[in-house]
N, C-alpha and C positions, 0 to 999 in steps of 0.2 A: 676494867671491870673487876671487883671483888672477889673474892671467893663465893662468899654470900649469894652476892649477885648472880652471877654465873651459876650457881645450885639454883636458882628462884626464877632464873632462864629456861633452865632443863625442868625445872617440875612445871613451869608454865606451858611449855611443848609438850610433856606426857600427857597434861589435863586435855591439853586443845583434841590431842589423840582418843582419850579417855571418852569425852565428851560427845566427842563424834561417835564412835560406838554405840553410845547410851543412846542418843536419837535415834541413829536408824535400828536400834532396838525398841526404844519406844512405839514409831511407828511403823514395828512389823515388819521391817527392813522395803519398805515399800511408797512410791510418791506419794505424797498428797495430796496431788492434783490430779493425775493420770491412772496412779494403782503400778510403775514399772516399778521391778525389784531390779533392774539392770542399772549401770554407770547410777548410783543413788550417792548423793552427798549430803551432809549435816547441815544446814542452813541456818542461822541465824536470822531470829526475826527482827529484833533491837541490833542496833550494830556489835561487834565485837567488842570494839570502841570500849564501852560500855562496862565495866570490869565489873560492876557489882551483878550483871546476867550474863559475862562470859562463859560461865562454866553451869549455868542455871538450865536445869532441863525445861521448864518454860517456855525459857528462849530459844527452842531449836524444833525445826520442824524436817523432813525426810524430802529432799525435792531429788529426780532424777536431774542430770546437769542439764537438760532442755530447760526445765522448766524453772530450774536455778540462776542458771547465767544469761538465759534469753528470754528469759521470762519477768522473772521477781526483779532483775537488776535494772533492766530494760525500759518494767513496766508498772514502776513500782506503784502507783496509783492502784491499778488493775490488783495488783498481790497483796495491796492494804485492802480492798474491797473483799475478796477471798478469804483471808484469813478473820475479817469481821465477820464472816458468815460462817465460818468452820469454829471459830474459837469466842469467837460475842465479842462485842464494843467491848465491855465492863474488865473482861481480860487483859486487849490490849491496851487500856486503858491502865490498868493495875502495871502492866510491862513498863509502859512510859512512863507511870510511876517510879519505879523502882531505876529503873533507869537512870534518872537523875540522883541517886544514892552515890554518893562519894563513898568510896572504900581502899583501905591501902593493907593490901594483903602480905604478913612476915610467908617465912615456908612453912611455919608449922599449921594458918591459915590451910595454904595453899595443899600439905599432906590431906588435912583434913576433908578437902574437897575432894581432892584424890581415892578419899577412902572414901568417901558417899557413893561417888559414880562405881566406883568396883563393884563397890555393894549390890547396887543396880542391875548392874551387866551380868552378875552372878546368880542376882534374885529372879532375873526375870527369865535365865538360860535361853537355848537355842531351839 
């Protein structure tokens, strides 16, 4: 692996860190299904997969690990019905949209997304 590369590795892992902050900032550091602010993780609604809503606050919703790993993974049918009702068709619609965006991001891309979410985390404080 490059030099390059290996820089555009580590700023992909800060974002992934970044990101997750931002969500369970977004939503109040607290589930979306239940309301626990305990054991809460960044979820992804579009898969990670996904590069052009990796890093998209959008794409991420506040789920405690119950309802993360034994729930949405488990039941995804059931977490697609949920989230149609919390967020509208039209939304997730516009996700799986975007979704299919092809994107190939350099690191100065990738800074720049870095400076969005700080912004974020900073704007929204604690």
């Amino acid at each position: 692996m490059g030099r390059s590369a290996s820089k555009g590795k580590l700023l992909e892992k800060k974002l992934d860190e970044l990101w997750r902050q931002a969500v369970l900032k977004k939503w109040n550091y607290r589930c979306a299904v239940c309301g626990k602010t305990e054991n809460l993780q960044a979820a992804h609604i579009m898969s990670r997969r996904h590069k052009a809503l990796r890093w998209d606050l959008r794409n991420g919703i506040a789920l405690c690990i119950h309802h993360h790993l034994f729930w949405a993974h488990k039941e995804p049918v059931q977490f697609f019905l949920f989230l149609k009702n919390l967020l509208g068709e039209e939304f997730l619609n516009q996700l799986q949209r975007d979704a299919q965006t092809i994107v190939h991001y350099d690191t100065d891309d990738l800074q720049k997304i870095g400076d969005k979410l700080e912004e974020f985390i900073r704007a929204r404080g604690d």
